[in-house]
N, C-alpha and C positions, 0 to 999 in steps of 0.2 A: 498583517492579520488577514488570513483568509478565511475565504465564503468554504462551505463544505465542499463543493466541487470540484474547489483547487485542491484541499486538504485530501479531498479521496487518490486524486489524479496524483497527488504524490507519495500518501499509504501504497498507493498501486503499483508506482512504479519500484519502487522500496522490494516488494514483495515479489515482482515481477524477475528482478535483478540480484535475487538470492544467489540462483548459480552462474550469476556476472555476466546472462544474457538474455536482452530483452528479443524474445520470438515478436513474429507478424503477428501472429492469435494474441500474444499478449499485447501489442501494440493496439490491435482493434478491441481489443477486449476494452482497454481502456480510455480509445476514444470515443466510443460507443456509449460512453457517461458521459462526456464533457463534450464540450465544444472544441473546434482546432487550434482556437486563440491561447484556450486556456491548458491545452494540452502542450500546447508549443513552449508558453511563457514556464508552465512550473517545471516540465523537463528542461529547461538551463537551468533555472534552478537548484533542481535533483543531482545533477552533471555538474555543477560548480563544489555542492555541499561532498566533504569528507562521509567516509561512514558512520564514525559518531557522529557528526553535526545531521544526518539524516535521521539516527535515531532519536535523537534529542528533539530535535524538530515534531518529530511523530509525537513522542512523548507530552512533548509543551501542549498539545492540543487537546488531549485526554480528558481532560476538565471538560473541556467545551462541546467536545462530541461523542463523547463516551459517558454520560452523567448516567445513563440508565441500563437494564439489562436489553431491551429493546436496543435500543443506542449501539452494544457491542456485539447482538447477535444480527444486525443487520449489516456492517460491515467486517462483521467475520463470515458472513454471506457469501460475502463480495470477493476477500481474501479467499476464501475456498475456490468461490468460482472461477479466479483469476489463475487457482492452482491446475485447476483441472484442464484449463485449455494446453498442458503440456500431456504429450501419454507417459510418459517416463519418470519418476523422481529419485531422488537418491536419499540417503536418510537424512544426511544434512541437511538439505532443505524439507523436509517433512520437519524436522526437528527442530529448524527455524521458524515455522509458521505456527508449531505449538508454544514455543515461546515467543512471539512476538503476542500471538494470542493473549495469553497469559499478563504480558506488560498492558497490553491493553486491557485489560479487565483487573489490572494493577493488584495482582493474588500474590 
């Protein structure tokens, strides 16, 4: 059961790892929230879990940190910003981030 910080650090990495690599900007991007402890422990985490079991995991949380509109426009914030720290994208992952969006506002 994780605190938000861990749950973000791992939404993060999730989103980070769309096109199956994690840059240095998105690496800071994302410790730049967390601490290093907590960045270290849920990245093996992230690195142990399959891809459904990472999105299941995201999903399982949804209740908990998603109950509000506030709730999902604050960490789709977060997912944009972490988008942007690439300059390039390809449609897949543009296409990935609207429907991860999507699951997370469970439409």
């Amino acid at each position: 059961n994780w605190n938000y910080s861990e749950f973000r650090i791992y939404l993060l990495l999730y989103v980070a790892n769309t096109d199956l690599e994690l840059t240095e900007e998105e690496k800071e991007m994302i410790l730049s929230k967390a601490t290093t402890n907590e960045y270290m422990h849920i990245r093996k985490v992230f690195e142990k879990d399959s891809d459904i079991v990472q999105l299941e995991t995201i999903l399982s949380f949804r209740e908990k940190y998603f109950a509000t509109d506030n709730d999902i426009d604050k960490i789709t914030n977060e997912i944009v910003e972490l988008f942007d720290t690439e300059e390039q994208h390809n449609p897949y992952e543009r296409n990935f981030i609207r429907l991860l969006i999507k699951l997370l506002k469970n439409n």
